[in-house]
N, C-alpha and C positions, 0 to 999 in steps of 0.2 A: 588715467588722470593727466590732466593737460595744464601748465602753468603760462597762460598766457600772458604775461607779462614778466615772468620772469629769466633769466641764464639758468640755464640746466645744460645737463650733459646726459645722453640715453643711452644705458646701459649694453644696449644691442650697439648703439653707437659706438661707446665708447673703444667697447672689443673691436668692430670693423676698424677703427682707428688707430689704434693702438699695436695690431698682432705685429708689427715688424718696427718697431720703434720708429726713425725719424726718415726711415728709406721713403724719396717722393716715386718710385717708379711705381711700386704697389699701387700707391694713392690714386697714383695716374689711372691705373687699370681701373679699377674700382669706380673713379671718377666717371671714364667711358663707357664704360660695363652699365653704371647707375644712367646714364645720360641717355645712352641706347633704348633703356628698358620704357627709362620714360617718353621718347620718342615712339615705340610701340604702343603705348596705351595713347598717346595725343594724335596719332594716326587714325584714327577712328573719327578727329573731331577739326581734324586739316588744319592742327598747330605743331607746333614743334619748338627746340630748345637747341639752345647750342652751347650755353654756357651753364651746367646745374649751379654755379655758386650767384651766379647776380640775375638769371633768367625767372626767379621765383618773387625778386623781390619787391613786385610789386602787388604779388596774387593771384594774378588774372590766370596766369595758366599753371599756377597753383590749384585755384580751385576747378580748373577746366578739366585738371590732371584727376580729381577726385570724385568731379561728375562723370568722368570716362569711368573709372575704377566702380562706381556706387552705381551708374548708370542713374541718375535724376539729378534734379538741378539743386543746385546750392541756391537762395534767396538773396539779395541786395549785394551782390557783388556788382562792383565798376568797376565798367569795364576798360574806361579809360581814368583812373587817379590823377590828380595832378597834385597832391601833394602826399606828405610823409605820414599823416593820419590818415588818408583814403586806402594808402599800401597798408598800414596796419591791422585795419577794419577790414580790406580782402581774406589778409592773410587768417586776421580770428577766426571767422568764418570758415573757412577749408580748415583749418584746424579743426573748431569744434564738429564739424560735419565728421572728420575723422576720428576724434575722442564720441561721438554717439554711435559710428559704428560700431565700439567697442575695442575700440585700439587703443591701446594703454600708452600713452609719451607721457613719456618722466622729463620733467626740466625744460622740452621745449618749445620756447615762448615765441610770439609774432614777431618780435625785435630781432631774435635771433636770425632769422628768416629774411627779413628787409634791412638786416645789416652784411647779408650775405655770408657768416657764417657755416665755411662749406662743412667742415665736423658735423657739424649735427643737422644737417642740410643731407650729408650722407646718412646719418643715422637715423631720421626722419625718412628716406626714400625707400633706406632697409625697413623701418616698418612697415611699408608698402608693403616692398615684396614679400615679404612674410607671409601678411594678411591677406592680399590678396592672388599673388602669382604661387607661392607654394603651399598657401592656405592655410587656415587657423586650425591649430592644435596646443594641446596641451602639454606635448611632449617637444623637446628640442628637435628641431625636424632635420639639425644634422645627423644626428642618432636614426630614426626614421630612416634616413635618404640611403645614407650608407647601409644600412641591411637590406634594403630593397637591392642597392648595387652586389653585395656579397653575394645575393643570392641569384641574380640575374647573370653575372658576368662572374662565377667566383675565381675563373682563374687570372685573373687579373689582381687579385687582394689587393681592393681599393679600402683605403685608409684615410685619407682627404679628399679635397676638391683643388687642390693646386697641384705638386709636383707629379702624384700620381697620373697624371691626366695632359702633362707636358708632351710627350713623344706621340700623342696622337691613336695610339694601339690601343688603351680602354676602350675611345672616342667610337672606333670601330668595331672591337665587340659589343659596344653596346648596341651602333646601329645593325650587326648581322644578329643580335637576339629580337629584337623590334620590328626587324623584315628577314628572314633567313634569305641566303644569298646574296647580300646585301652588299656583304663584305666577307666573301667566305676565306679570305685569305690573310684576315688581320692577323695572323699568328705570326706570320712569315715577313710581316713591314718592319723598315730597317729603322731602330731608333735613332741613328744620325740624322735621317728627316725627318724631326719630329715637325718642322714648321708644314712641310708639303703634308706629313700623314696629317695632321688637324685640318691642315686649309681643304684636304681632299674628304674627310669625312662631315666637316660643318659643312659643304657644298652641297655632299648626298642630303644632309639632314634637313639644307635649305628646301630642295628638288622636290625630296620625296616625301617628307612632314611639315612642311612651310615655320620647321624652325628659325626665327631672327638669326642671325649673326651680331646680336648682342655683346657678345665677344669675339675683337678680330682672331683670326688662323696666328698673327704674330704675337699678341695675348694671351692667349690660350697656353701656347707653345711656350712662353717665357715660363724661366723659373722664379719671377717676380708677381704670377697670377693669385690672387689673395682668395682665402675660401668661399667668400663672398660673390666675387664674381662667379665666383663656379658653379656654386650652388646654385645662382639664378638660373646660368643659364645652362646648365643639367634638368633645373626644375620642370625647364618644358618637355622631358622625355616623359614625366610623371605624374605631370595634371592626370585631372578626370578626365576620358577620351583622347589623352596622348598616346605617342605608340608604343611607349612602354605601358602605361597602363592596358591600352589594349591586347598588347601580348601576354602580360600577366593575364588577364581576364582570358585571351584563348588559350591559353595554356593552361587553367585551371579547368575550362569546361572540358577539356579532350583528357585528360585525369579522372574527371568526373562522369563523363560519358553521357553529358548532358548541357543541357545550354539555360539550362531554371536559372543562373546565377548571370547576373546582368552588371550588378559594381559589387565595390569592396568595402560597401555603408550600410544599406538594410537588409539587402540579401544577408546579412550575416548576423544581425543582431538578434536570431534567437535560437545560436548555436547549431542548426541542423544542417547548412551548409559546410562549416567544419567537420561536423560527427562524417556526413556522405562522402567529403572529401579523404576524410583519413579511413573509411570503409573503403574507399574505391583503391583505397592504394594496400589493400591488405588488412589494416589495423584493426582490431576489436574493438567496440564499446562496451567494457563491463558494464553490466544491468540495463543494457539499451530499452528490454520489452518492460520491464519495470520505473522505466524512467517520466518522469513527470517533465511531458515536453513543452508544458506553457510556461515553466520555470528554466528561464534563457539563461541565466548566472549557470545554474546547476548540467544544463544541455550544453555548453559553452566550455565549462570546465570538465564536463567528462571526455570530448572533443581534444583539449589541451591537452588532457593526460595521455590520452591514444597517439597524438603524434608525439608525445618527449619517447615513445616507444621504437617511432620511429626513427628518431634523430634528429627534431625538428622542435626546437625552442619557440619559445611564444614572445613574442615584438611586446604585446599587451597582455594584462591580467583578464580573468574570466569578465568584471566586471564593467572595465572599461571597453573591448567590445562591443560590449548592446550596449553601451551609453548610444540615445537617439542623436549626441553629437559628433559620434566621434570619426575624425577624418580620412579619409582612406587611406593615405599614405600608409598608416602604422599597421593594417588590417593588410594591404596590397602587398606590405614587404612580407608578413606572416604567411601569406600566400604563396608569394614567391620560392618561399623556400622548398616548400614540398616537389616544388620542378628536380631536384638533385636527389629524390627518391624513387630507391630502387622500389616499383611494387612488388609486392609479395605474393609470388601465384602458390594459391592457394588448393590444393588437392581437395577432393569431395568432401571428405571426411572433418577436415580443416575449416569448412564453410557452413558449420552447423554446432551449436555447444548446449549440451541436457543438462538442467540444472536440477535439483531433487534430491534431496533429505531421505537417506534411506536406515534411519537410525529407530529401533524399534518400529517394525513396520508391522502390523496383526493383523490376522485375520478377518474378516467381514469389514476392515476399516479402511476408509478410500483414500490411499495416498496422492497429493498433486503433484505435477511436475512443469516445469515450461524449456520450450525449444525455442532459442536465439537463431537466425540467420546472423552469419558472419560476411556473409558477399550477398550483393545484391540481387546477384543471378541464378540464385536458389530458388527451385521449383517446388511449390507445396506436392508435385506429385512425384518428386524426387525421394522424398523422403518416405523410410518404413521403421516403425516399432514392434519389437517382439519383446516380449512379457512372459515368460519359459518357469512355470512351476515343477515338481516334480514329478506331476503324474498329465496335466492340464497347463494350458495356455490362458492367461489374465487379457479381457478385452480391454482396450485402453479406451475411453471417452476423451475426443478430443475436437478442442476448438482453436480451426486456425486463424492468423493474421496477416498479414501481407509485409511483418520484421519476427513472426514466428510464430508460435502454439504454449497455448495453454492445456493442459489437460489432465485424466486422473483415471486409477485402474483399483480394483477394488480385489486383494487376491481371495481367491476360495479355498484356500489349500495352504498348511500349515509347510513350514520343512524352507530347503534351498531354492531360490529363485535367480532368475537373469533376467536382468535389464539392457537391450540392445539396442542405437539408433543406428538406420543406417543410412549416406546423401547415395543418390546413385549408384549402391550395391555396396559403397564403401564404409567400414564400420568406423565412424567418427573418432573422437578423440576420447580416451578414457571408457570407451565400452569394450566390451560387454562388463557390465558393473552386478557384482553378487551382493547378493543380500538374502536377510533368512526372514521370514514371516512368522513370529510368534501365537499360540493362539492366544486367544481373546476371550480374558478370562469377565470384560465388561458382556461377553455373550452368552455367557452362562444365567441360564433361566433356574432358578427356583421356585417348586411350585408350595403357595402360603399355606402352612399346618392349620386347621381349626382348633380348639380347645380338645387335647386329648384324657383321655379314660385313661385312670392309674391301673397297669397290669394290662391295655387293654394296645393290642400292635397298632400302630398308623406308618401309612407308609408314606417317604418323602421320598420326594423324585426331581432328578435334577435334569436340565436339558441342555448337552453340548451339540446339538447339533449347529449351531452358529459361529462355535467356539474354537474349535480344532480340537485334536488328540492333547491330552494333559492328562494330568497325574489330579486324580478328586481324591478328597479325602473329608469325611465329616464326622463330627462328634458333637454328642450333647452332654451338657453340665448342668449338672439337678441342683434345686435351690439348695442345698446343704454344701456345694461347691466341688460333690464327685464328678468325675471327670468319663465320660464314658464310650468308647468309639465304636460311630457304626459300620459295619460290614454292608459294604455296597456294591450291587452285582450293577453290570454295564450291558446295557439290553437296549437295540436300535437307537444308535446317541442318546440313552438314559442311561446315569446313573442312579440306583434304585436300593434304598435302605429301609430296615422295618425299625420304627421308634417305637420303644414302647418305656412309656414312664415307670418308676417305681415311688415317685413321693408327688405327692399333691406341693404344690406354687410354681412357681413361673421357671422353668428350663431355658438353657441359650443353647440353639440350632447352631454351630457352624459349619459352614461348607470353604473348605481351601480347593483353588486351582491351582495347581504348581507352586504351591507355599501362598499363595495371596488369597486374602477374602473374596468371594465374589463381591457383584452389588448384592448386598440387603443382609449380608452375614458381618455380623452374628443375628440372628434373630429370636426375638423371645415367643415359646410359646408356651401358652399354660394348661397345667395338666390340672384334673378334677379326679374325686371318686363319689361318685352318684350314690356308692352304697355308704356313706355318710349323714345323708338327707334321712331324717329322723321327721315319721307324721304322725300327728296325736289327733284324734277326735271320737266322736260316737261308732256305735257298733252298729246301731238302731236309731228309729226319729220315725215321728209320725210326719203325714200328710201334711200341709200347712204348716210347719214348725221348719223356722229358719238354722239350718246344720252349719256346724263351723268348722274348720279344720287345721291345726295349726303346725307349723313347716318350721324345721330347723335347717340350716342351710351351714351355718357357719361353719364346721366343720371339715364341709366337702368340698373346698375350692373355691378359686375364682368361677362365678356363672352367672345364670339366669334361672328361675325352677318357672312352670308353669306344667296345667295339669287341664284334664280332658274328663269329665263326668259324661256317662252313657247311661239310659234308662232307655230301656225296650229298643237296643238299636236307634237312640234319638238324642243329641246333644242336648246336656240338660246346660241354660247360663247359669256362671260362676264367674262373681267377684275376685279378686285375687288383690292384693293388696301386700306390698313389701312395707315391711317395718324397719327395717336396716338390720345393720347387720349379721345380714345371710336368715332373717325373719320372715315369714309370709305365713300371711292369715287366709283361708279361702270359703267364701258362704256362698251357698247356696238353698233355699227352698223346691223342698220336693214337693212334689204334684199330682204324684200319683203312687201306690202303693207297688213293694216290692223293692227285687235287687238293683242297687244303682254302685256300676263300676266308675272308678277313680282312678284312673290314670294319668301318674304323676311323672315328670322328665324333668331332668336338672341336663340343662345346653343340649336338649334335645335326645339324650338320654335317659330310656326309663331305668327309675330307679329303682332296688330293691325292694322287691314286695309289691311292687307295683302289677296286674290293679286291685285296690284295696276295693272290697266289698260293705256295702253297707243296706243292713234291711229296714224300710218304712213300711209301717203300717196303714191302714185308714179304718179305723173303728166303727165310721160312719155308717161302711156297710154290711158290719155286722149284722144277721138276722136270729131270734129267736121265734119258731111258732108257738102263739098264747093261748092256743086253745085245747094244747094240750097241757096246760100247767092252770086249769082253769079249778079243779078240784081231783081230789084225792082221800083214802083213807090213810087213818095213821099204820104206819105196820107195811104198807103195801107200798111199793117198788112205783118211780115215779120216771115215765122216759118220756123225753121233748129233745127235740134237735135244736143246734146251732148251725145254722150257718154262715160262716167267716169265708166262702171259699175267694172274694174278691179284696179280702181286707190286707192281706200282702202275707208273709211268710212268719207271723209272730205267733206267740202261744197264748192259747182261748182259757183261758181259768175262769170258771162259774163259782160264785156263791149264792147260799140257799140261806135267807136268813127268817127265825121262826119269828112272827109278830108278837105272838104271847112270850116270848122267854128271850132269855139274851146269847143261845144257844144257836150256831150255824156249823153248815157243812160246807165244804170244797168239795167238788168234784170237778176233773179233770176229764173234757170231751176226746174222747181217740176217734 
């Protein structure tokens, strides 16, 4: 926010102004320090400044100052003003060019500026440098700076940017971390020349990084230098492709054992350069093969938590990290730190972790497991699993990855088991792991009862061969709610028991393995007694005459009746017809004379009595010859034959009746 017309005071300001009350030597520094800096960016465009408090006030290399920094031109700047409204309308200008960068000034206004108001003329140049030489972040980048310094130089425990940095000796381990040999001897420099140690190491840092001397060797060295100035000019050890950033950045890749990681902005935003980084120094990642790596928060904080293991706090939260803005600085010091870690060499065994649920584990059921690489130099042909039952070895099915294996072993064999991995012969961490294999009472087969015959054996048979060794046990309970247990012999993985019902309704089968139902127990099944079914009909029936048969069922159970008529070896058709309950009518018409078997089944069982006989006649072809009954005397003996021999199995009775009288006889043909 920019108040062009008004007096304000900028709170970055204000603090550069303020830290030492009315002392002018600071200011002075500061002054020079700011004056320098902006001589480096007006370099570039062949102007320069000599006075920061009246050199601005007319804009011109105000705004010159801000198309060097923005690199493009500012609009309707004059370039020669000749009066107090032309410097005004310079100076808006280069302001608002800097409020659309996005640079926040609070309070100050063009007047401020062309009235030469060096306060906030200083506080105005610090937002500069902020924004553009130590760059926009969200975070106080004294915080930032000084962790990157702890952890670059940490024997030096820098704490500011003024007294600390007086005698010249940080000045120089920084430049021997930035170039090793640089300054191998900073340890040993005497701090009574603090002016020479500073003037000797800003000279190398001139030489051999084309750092400015933005602050003299006698500034530097004073204990009147203000954080401000220091900051600045520290900051060029820490830009992007400076030589502290550089050395950060090779000192991470030689950590890493790789050179994928190029800065400390997007190589990092989706946490897999920290996970590699704190891999390569030893560190675990709990649930690495399980990890959802398009989720950068979540890959970023498991990252985090692996180095606080190592001893290695976090500059930023998971979040802020992959923020696509966020500035290297606070990412470069986070990195930094990991240089003061010892890695952790890790033995074979150490470089591999089995993960696997080995809690109720059963027979014929496939247990999974997964294999984590812990170091990156683990070889898929490094590693062996053994799977050790009692009597047999378990094959493992496995699917590997290039950060571990997935896999699953199925045991066949009930009793004590071992689970071993091993990296290069060495048995990992936490193996050999025991565990017991139960069997598997979901593998126990029962084979389904049909409707049994009351009195009448059936045998049920169980099948553990999928199951393991267990303890069977089954009993059945008759509708009345006796309880009855069967005696079950064990014959090639059968268990084998004989049912036999004693009451007609519905019985419950149960089968236990080792105290539990299997699947499908308890199950009902229902018993019948066929010799129940009660058949009522004729004994006898002619030819042509439709026979009926009528069936009581109720009695005998849950079923079905149906029945089978035979005449001469030949299926006679029969209607059958149920009337409810446990009722059934059955007609048929015979067709020819003689015995017709009826053979009746209730659920496929014949039942008692069954097959019932029934004889038909056919009268039709009955024969008498008439010419021997053509005359006769009284008195005298009268013989003629019958012939019946086709008319089926019935009895021939003759009557003889007289036409004169009402007077007849029977006689009976043998």
């Amino acid at each position: 926010m920019v108040d062009i017309g008004g007096r304000a005071l900028s709170r970055v300001g204000h603090a550069a102004m303020s830290m030492r009350g009315s002392d002018v030597r600071w200011v002075e520094i500061q002054q020079n320090t700011f004056t320098n800096w902006v001589n480096e960016q007006l370099r570039t465009r062949n102007a320069s400044i000599s006075d920061l408090k009246t050199d601005f006030a007319d804009g011109v290399l105000l705004a010159t100052l801000v198309e060097a920094l923005q690199d493009r031109k500012i609009p309707r700047i004059v370039k020669k003003p000749f009066n107090q409204h032309q410097n005004l309308e310079n100076v808006t200008l280069a302001l608002r060019a800097i409020s659309d960068d996005r640079i926040r000034l609070v309070n100050i206004g063009s007047e401020d500026i062309v009235n030469c108001n060096l306060k906030l003329i200083l506080g105005l140049i610090w937002h500069l440098i902020l924004r553009y030489q130590i760059g926009k972040t969200k975070f106080p980048p004294k915080k930032l700076m000084l962790a990157w310094l702890h952890a670059v130089i940490p024997e030096c425990n820098i704490t500011n940017f003024t007294t600390d940095w007086n005698d010249g000796i940080a000045l120089s381990a920084l430049l021997e971390y930035c170039k090793p040999g640089l300054c191998p001897n900073w340890r040993q420099l005497d701090r009574a020349d603090h002016v020479e140690n500073c003037r000797t190491a800003m000279q190398l840092a001139k030489k051999e990084f084309q750092i400015p001397l933005i602050v003299s060797p006698e500034d530097f060295a004073s204990p009147d230098l203000d954080d401000l100035s220091g900051m600045t000019y520290l900051s060029y050890f820490m830009n992007e492709d400076s030589p502290g950033y550089n050395a950060t950045l090779d000192a991470v890749q030689t950590m890493m054992k790789t050179k994928h990681v190029k800065n400390f902005t997007s190589d990092w935003s989706d946490g897999r350069s920290l996970c590699d980084l704190v891999k390569a120094l030893g560190a675990s990642i709990p649930g690495w093969s399980n990890l959802d790596l398009d989720d950068k928060v979540a890959v970023t904080q498991c990252g985090i938590d692996a180095a606080k293991k190592l001893g290695v706090e976090p500059v930023l939260n998971a979040e802020e990290m992959v923020d696509p803005e966020v500035e290297h600085l606070g990412i470069m010091a986070y990195a930094a730190a990991f240089q003061r870690v010892k890695p952790v060499i890790k033995s074979s065994g150490e470089k591999v972790e089995l993960k696997i649920d080995l809690k109720m584990v059963y027979i014929g059921m496939p247990r999974t497991f997964t294999i984590d690489y812990l170091d990156d130099d683990v070889q898929r042909n490094s590693i062996d699993i053994e799977i050790k039952g009692p009597s047999s070895k378990a094959h493992a099915d496995i699917n590997w990855r290039s950060t571990g294996a997935e896999g699953s072993f199925t045991p066949s064999e009930t009793g004590q088991h071992t689970i071993t991995v091993t990296c290069d012969g060495e048995t990992i961490k936490n193996c050999p792991i025991s565990f017991k294999v139960f069997p598997n009472r979901s593998s126990v087969l029962m084979d389904a009862l049909k409707p049994c015959v009351v009195g009448r054996s059936s045998e049920l048979k169980i099948n553990t061969m999928q199951s393991g060794k267990g303890d069977v046990k089954m009993e059945a309970k008759s509708p009345s709610g006796h309880v009855h247990n069967l005696t079950a012999l064990e014959r090639d993985n059968h268990h084998i028991a004989n049912f036999s019902p004693s009451e007609i309704g519905d019985w419950e089968i149960s089968v236990l393995f080792d105290g539990d139902h299997i699947i499908g127990s308890p199950m009902s099944v229902k018993a019948y007694d066929p010799s129940h079914v009660k058949i009522e009909g004729p004994k006898k029936g002619t030819v042509g005459d439709s026979q009926q048969l009528n069936v009581d069922c109720s009695n005998a159970g849950s079923g079905e009746f149906r029945c089978e008529i035979e005449y001469n070896n030949t299926r006679v058709p029969a209607e059958i017809r149920h009337e409810g309950f446990g009722q059934y009518k059955v007609n048929f018409t015979p067709d020819g004379a003689g015995s017709y078997k009826i053979h009746a089944y209730y659920n496929d069982t014949e039942v008692k009595g069954s097959p019932y006989m029934l004889e038909i006649v056919d009268t039709s072809v009955v024969m008498v010859k008439e010419e021997e009954l053509k005359q006769g005397a009284v008195g005298e003996k009268i013989t003629f034959d019958v012939n019946a021999k086709d008319a089926g199995g019935g009895e021939v009775v003759v009557k003889v009746t007289c036409t004169f009288c009402t007077c007849y006889q029977n006689m009976i043909s043998v």
